[in-house]
C-alpha positions in Angstrom: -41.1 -65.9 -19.2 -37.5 -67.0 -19.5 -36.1 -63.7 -19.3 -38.4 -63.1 -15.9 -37.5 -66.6 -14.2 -33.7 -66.0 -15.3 -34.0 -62.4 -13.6 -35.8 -64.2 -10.3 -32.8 -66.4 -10.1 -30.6 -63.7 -9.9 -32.6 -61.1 -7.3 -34.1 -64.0 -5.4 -30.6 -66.6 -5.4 -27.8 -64.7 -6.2 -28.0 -60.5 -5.5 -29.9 -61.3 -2.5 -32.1 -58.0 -3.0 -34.3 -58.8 -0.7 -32.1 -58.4 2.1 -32.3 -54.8 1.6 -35.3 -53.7 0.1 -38.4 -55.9 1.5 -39.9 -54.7 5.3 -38.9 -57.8 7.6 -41.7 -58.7 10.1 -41.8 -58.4 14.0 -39.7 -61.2 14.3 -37.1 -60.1 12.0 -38.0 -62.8 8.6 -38.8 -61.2 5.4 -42.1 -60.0 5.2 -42.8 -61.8 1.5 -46.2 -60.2 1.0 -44.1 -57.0 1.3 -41.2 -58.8 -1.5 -39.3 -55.6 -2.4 -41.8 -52.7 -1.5 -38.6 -50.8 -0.1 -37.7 -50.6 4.1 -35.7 -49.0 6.0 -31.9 -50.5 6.2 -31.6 -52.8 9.2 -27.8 -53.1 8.3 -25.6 -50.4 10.2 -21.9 -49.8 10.4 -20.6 -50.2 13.5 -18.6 -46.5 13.1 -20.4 -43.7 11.7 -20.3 -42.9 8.0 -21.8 -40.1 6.3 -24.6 -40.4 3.8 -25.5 -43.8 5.3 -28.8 -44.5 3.2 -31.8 -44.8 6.1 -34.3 -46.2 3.3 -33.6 -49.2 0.6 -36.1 -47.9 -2.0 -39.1 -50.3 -4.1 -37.8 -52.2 -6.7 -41.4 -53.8 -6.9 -43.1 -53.0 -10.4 -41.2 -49.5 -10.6 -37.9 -49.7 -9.8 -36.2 -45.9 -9.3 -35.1 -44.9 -12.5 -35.4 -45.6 -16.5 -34.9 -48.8 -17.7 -31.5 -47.5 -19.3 -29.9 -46.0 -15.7 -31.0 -49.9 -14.2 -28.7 -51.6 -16.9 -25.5 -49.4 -16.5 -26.4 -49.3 -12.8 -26.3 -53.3 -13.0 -23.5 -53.6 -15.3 -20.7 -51.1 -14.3 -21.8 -50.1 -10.2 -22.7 -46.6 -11.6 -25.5 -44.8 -11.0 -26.6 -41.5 -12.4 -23.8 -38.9 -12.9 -21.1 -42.0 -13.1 -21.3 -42.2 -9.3 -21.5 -45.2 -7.6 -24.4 -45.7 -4.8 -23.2 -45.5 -1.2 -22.4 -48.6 0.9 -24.2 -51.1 1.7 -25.3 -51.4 -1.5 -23.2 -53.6 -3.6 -21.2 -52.4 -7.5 -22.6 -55.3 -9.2 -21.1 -55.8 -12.6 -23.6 -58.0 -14.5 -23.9 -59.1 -18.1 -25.9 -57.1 -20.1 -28.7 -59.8 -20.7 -28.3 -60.6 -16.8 -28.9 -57.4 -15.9 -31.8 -57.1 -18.6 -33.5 -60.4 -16.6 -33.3 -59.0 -13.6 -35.2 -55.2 -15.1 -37.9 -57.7 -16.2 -38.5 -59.5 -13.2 -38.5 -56.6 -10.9 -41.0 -55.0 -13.8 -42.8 -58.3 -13.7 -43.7 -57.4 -10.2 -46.8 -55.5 -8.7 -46.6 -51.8 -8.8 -47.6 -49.8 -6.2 -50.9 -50.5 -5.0 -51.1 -53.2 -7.3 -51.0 -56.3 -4.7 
């Protein structure tokens, strides 16, 4: 429960996750029923860059890869193949154990079609 409300912290206060990767309602807000399901990325650049992501993907209950590729992704920017993910998504470099909180909590969350 520690590990969970540590990783909460983190997504919730500090990473701002949601930002990204939870639909927004017709007015714009966070749609928190929705808290990380995935949406499409409000945030463009004002000049064109290729490979702009369209999609922020679910983090909810599955987030995309093994628990192993989350860590290093958290803790060294890298994804899979050493490559970083393309803007706007941030190179966080976590601790390990922060890093491990925030696995938990987003694996602490409904999975789809679990609401």
């Amino acid at each position: 429960a520690e590990l969970i409300a540590r990783g909460k912290y983190i997504v919730e206060g500090v990473a701002a996750c949601g930002d990204c990767h939870t639909p927004r309602n017709e007015k714009g807000e966070l749609d928190r029923s929705r808290w990380l399901e995935g949406a499409p990325v409000f945030l463009q650049p004002a000049e064109r860059v290729p490979g702009w992501p369209l999609v922020a993907p679910r983090l909810a209950g599955l987030p995309p890869g093994t628990d192993a590729e989350i860590v290093t992704l958290l803790t060294t920017g890298l994804w899979r193949e050493g490559k970083p993910l393309r803007m706007p998504m941030p190179h966080f470099h976590m601790t390990r154990e922060d890093a491990e909180a925030v696995l938990a909590y987003l694996k602490s969350l409904s999975p789809p079609g679990g609401h």
